[in-house]
PDB file as gemmi writes it, atoms N, CA and C in Angstrom:
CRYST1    1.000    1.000    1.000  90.00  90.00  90.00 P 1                      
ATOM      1  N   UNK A   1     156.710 136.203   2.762  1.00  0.00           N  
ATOM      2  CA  UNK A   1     157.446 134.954   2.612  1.00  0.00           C  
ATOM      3  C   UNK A   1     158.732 135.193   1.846  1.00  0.00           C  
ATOM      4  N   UNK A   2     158.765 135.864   0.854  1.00  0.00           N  
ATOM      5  CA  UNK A   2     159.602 135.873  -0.099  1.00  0.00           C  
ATOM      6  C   UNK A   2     160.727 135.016  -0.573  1.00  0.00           C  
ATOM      7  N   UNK A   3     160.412 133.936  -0.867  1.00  0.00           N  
ATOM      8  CA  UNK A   3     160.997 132.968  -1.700  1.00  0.00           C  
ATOM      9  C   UNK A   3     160.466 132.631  -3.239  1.00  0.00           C  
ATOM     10  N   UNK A   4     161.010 131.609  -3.658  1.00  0.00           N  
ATOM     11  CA  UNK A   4     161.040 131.515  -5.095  1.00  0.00           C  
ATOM     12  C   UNK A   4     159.158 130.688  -4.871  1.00  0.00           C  
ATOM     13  N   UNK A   5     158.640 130.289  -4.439  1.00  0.00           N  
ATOM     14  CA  UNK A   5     157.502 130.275  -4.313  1.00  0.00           C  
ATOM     15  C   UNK A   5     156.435 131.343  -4.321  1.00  0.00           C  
ATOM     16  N   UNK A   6     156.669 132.097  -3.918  1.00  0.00           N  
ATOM     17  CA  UNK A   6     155.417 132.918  -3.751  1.00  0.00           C  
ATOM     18  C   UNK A   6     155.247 134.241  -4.665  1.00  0.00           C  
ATOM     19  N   UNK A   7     153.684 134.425  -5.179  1.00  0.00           N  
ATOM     20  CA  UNK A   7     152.983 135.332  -5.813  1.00  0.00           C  
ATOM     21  C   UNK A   7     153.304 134.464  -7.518  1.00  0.00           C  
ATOM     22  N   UNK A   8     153.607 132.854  -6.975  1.00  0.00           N  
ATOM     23  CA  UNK A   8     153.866 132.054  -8.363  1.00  0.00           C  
ATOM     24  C   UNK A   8     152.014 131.387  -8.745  1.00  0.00           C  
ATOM     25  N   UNK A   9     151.829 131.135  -9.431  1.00  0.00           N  
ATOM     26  CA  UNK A   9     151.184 130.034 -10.167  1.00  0.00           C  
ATOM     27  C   UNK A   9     152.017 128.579  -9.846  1.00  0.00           C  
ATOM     28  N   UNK A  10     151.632 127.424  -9.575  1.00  0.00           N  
ATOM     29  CA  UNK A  10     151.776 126.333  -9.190  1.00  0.00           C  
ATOM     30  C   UNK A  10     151.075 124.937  -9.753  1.00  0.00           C  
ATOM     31  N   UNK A  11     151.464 124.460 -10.957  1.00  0.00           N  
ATOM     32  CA  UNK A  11     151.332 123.635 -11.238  1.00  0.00           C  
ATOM     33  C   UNK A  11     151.149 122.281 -10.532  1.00  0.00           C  
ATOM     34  N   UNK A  12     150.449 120.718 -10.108  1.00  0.00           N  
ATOM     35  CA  UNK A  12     150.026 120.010  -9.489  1.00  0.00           C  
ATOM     36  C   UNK A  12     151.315 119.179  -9.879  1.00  0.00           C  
ATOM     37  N   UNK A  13     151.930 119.692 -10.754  1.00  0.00           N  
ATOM     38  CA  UNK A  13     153.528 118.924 -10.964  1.00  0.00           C  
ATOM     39  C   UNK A  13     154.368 119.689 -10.119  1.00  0.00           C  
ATOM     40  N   UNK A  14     154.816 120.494  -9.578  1.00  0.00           N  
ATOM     41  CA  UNK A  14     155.231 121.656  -8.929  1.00  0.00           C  
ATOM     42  C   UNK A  14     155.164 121.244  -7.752  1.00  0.00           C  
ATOM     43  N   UNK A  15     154.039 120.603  -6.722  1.00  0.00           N  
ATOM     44  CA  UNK A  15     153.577 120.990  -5.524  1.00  0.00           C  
ATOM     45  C   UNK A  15     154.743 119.810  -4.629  1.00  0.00           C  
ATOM     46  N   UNK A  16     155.241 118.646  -5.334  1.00  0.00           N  
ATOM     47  CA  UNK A  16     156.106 117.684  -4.499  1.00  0.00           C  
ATOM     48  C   UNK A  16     157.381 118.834  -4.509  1.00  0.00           C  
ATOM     49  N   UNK A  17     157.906 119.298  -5.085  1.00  0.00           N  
ATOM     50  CA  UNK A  17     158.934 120.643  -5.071  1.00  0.00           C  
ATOM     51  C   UNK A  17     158.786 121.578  -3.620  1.00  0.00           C  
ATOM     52  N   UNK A  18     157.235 121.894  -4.036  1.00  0.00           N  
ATOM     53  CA  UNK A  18     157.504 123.087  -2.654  1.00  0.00           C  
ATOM     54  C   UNK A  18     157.577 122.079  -1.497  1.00  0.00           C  
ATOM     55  N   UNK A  19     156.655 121.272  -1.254  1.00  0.00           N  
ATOM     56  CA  UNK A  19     156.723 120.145  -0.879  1.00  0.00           C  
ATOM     57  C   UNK A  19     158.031 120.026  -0.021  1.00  0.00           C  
ATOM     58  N   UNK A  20     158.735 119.481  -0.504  1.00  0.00           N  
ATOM     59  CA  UNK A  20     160.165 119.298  -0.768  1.00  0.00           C  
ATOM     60  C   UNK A  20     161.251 120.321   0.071  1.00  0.00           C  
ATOM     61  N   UNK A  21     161.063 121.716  -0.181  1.00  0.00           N  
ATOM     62  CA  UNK A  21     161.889 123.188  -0.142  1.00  0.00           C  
ATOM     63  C   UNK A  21     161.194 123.304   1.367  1.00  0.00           C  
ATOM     64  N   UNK A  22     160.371 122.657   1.925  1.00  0.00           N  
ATOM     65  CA  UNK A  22     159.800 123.974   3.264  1.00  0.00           C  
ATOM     66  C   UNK A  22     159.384 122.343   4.304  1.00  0.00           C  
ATOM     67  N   UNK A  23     160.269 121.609   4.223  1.00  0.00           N  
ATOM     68  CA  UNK A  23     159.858 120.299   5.574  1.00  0.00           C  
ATOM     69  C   UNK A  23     159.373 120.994   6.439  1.00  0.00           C  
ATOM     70  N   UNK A  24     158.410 120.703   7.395  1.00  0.00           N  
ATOM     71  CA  UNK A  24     158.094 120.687   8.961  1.00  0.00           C  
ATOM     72  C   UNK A  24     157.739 122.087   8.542  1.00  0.00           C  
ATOM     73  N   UNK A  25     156.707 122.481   7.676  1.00  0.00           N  
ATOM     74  CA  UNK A  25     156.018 123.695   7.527  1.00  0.00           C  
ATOM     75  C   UNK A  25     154.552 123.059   6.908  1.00  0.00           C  
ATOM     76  N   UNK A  26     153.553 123.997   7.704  1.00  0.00           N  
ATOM     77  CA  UNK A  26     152.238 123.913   7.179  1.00  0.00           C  
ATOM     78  C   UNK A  26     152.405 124.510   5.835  1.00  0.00           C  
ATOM     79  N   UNK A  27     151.726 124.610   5.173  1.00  0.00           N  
ATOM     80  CA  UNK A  27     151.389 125.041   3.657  1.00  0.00           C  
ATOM     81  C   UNK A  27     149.856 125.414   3.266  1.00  0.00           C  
ATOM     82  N   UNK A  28     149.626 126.564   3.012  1.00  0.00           N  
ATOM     83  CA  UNK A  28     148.115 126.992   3.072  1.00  0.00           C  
ATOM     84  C   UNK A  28     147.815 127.369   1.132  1.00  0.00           C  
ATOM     85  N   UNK A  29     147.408 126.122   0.298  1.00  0.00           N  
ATOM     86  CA  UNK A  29     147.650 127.154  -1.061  1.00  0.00           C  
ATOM     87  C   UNK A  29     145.869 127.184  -1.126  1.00  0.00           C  
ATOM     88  N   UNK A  30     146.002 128.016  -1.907  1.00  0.00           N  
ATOM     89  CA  UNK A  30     144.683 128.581  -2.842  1.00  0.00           C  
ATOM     90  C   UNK A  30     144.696 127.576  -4.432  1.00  0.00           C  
ATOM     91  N   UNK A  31     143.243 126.757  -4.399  1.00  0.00           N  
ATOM     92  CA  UNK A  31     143.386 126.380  -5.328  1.00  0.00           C  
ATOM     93  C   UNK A  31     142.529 127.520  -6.503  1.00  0.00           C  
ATOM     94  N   UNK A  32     143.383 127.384  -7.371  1.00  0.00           N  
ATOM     95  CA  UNK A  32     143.047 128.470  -8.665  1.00  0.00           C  
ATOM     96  C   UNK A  32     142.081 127.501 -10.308  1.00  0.00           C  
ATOM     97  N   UNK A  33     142.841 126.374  -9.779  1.00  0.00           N  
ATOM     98  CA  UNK A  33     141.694 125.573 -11.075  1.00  0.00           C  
ATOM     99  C   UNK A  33     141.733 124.464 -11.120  1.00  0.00           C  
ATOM    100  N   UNK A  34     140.806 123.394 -11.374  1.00  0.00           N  
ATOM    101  CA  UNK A  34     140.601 122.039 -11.283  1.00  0.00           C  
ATOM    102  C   UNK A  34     140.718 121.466 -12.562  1.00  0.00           C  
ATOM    103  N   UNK A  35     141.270 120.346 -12.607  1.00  0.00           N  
ATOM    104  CA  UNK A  35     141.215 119.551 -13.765  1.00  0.00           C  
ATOM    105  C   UNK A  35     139.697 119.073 -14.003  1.00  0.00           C  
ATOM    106  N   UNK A  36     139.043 118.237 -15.202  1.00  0.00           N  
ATOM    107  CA  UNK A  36     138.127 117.510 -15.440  1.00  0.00           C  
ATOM    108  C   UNK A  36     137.456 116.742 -14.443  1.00  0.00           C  
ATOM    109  N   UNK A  37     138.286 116.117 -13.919  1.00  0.00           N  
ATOM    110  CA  UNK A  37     138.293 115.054 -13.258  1.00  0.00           C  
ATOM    111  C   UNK A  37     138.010 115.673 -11.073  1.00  0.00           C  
ATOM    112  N   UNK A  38     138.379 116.870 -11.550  1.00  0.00           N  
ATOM    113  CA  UNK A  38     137.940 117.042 -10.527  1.00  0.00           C  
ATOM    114  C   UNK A  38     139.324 117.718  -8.940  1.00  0.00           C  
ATOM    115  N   UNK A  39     140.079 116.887  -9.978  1.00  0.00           N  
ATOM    116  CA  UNK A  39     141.519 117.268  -8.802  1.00  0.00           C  
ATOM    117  C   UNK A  39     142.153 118.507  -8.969  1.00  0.00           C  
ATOM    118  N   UNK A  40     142.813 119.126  -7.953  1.00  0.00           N  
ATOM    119  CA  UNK A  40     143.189 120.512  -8.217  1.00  0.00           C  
ATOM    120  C   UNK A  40     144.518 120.354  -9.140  1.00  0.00           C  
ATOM    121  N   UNK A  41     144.383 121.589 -10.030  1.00  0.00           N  
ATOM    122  CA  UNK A  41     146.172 121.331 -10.868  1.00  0.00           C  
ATOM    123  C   UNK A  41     146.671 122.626 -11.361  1.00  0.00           C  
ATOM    124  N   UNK A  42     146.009 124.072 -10.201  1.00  0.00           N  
ATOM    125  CA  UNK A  42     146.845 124.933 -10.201  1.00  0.00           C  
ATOM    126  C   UNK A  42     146.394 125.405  -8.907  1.00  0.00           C  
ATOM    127  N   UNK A  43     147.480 126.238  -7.958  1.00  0.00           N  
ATOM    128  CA  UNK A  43     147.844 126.458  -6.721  1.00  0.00           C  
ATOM    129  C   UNK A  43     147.958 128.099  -7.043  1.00  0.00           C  
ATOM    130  N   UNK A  44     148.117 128.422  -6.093  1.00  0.00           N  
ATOM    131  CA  UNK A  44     148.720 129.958  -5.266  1.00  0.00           C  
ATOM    132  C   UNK A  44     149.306 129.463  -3.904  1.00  0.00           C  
ATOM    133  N   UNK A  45     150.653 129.685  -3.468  1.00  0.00           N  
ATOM    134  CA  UNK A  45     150.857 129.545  -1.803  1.00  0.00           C  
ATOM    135  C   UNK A  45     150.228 130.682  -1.591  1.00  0.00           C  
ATOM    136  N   UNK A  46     149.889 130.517  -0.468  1.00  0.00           N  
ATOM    137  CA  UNK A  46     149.688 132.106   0.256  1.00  0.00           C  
ATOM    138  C   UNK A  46     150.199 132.132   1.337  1.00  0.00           C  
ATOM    139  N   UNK A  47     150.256 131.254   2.497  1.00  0.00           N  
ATOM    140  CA  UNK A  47     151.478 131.231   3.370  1.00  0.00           C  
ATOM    141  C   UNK A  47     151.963 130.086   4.165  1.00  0.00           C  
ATOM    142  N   UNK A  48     153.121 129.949   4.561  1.00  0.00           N  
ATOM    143  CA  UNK A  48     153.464 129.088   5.049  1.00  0.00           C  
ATOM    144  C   UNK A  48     154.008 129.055   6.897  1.00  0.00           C  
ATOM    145  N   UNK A  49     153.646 128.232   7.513  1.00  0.00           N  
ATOM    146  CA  UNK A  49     153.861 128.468   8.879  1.00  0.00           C  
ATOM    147  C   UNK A  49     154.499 127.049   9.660  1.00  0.00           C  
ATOM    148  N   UNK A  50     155.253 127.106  10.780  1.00  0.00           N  
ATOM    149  CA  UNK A  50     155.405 125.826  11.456  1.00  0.00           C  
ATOM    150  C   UNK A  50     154.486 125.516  12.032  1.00  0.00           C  
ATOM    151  N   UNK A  51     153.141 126.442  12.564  1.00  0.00           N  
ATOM    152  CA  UNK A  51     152.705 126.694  13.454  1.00  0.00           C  
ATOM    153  C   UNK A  51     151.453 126.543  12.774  1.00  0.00           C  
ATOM    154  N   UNK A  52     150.299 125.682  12.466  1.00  0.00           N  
ATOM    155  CA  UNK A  52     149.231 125.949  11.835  1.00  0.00           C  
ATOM    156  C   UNK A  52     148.119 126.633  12.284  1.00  0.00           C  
ATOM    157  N   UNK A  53     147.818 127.136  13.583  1.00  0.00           N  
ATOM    158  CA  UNK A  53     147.457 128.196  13.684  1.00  0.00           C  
ATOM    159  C   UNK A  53     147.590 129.599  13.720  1.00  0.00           C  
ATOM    160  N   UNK A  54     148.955 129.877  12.896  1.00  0.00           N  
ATOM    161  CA  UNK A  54     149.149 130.924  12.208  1.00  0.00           C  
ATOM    162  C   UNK A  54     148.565 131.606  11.097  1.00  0.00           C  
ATOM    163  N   UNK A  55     148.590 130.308  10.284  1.00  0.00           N  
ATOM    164  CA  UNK A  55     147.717 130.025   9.060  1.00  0.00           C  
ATOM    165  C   UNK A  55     146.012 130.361   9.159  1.00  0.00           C  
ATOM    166  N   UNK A  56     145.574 130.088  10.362  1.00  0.00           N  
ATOM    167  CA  UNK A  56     144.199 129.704  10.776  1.00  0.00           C  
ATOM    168  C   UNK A  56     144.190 131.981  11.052  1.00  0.00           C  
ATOM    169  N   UNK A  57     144.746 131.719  11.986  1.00  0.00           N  
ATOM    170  CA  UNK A  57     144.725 133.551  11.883  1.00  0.00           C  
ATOM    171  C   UNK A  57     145.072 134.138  10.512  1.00  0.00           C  
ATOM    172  N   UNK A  58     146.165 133.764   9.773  1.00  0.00           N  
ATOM    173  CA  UNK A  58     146.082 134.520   8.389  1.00  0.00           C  
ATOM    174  C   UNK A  58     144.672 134.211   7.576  1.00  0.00           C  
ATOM    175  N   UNK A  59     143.866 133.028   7.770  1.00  0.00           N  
ATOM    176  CA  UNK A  59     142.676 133.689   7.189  1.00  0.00           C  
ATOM    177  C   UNK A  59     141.290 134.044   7.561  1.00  0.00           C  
ATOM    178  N   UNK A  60     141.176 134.193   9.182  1.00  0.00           N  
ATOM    179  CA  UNK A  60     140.545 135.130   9.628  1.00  0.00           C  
ATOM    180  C   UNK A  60     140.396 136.698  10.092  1.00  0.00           C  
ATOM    181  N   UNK A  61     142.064 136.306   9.705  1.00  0.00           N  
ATOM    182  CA  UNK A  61     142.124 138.903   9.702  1.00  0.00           C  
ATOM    183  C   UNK A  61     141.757 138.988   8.969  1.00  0.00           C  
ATOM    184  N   UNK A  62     141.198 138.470   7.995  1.00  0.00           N  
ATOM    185  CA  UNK A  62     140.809 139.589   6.400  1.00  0.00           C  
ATOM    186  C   UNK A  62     139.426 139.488   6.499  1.00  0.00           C  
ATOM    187  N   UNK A  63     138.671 140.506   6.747  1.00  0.00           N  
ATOM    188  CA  UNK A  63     137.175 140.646   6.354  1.00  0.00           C  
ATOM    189  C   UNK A  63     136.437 140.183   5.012  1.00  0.00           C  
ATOM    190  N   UNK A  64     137.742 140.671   4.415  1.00  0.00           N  
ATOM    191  CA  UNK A  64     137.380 140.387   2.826  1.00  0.00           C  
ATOM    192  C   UNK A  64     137.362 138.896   2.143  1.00  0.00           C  
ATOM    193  N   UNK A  65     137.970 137.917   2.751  1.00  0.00           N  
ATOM    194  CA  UNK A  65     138.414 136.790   2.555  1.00  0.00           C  
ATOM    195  C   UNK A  65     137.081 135.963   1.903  1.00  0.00           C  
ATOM    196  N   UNK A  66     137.573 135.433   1.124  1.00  0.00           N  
ATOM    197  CA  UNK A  66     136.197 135.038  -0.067  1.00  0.00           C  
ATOM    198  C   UNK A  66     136.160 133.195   0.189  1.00  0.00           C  
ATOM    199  N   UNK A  67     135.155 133.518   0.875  1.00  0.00           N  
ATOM    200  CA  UNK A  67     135.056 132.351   1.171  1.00  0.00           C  
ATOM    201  C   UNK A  67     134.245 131.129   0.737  1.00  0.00           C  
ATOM    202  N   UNK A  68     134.305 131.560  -0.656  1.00  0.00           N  
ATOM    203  CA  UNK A  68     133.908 130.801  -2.392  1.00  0.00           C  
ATOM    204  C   UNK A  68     134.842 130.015  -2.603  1.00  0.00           C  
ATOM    205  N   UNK A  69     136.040 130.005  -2.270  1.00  0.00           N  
ATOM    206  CA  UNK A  69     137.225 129.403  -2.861  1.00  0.00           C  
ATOM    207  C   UNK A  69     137.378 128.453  -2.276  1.00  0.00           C  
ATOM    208  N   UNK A  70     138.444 127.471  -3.003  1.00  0.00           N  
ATOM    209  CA  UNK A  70     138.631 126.305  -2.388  1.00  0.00           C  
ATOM    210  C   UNK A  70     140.148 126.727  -1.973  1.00  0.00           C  
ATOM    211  N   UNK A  71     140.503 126.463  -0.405  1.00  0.00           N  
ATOM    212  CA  UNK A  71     141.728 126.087  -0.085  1.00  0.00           C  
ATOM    213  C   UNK A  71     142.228 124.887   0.230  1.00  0.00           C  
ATOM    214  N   UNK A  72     143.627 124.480   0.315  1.00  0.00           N  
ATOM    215  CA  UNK A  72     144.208 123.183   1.000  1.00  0.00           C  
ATOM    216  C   UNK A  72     145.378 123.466   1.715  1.00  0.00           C  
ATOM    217  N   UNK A  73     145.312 123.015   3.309  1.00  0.00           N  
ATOM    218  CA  UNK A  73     146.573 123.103   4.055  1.00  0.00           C  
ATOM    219  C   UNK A  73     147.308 121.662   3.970  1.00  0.00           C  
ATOM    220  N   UNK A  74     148.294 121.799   3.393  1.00  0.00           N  
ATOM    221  CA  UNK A  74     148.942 120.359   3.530  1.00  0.00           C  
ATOM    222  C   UNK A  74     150.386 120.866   4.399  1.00  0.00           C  
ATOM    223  N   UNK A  75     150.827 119.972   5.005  1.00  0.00           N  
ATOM    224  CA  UNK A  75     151.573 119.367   5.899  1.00  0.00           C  
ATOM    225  C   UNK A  75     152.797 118.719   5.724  1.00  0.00           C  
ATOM    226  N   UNK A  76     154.144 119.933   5.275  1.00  0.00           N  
ATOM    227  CA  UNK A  76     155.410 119.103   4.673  1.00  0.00           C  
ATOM    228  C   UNK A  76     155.941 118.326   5.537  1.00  0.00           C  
ATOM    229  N   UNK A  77     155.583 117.050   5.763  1.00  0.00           N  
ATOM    230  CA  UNK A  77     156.114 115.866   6.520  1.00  0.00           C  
ATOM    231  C   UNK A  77     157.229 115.395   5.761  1.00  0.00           C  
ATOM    232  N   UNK A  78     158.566 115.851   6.441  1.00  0.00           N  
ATOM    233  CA  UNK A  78     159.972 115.447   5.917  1.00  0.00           C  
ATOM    234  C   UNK A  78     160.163 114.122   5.970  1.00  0.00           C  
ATOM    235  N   UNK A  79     159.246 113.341   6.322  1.00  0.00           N  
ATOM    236  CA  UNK A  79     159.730 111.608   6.279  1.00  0.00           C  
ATOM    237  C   UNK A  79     158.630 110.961   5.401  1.00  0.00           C  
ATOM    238  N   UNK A  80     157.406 111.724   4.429  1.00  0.00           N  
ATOM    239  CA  UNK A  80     156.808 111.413   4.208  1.00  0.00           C  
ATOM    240  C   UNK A  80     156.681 111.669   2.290  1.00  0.00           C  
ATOM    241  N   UNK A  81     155.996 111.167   1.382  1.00  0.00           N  
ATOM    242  CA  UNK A  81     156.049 111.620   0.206  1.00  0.00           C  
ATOM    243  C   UNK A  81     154.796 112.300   0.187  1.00  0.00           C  
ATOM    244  N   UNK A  82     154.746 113.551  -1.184  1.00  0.00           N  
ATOM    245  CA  UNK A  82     153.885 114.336  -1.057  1.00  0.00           C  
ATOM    246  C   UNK A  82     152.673 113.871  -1.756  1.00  0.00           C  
ATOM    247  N   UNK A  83     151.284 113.514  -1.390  1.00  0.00           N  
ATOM    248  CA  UNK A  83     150.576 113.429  -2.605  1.00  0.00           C  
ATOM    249  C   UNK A  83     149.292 113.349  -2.027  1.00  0.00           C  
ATOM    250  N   UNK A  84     149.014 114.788  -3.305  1.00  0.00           N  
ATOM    251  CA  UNK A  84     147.896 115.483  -2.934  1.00  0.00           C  
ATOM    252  C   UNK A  84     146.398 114.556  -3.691  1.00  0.00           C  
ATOM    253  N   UNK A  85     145.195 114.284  -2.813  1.00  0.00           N  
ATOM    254  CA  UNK A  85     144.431 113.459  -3.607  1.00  0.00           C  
ATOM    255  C   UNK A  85     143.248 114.024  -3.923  1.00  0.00           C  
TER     256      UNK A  85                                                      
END                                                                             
């Protein structure tokens, strides 16, 4: 990918930003930790695609892929506001 996004930590304040930077792109992050309450409020991107079954193949090549974790694909809809629930 190499933009100012990636191999970052991502704050749940952060995510209307990337949000924001990549319209009319899927968004595949890794959530890394949950608040109390239950909602996610730190991220990893790991990749981004127009194409969401790109995404769907980036995480079935990996054998290794740990599939303990929680992910979320959200959907930068340029006419839309971001908010993750």
């Amino acid at each position: 990918m190499g933009d100012k996004w990636s191999d970052r930590i991502i704050d749940a304040s952060e995510v209307a930003a990337l949000y924001e930077d990549n319209p009319g792109y899927w968004l595949l992050l890794d959530v890394l930790e949950t608040a109390p309450n239950g909602r996610a409020s730190k991220f990893r991107l790991l990749a981004k695609s127009k194409d969401k079954e790109e995404l769907y193949d980036y995480l079935f090549e990996d054998d290794d892929w740990d599939w303990n974790k929680k992910y979320i694909f959200v959907y930068s809809d340029p006419g839309k506001q971001c908010d993750l629930i």
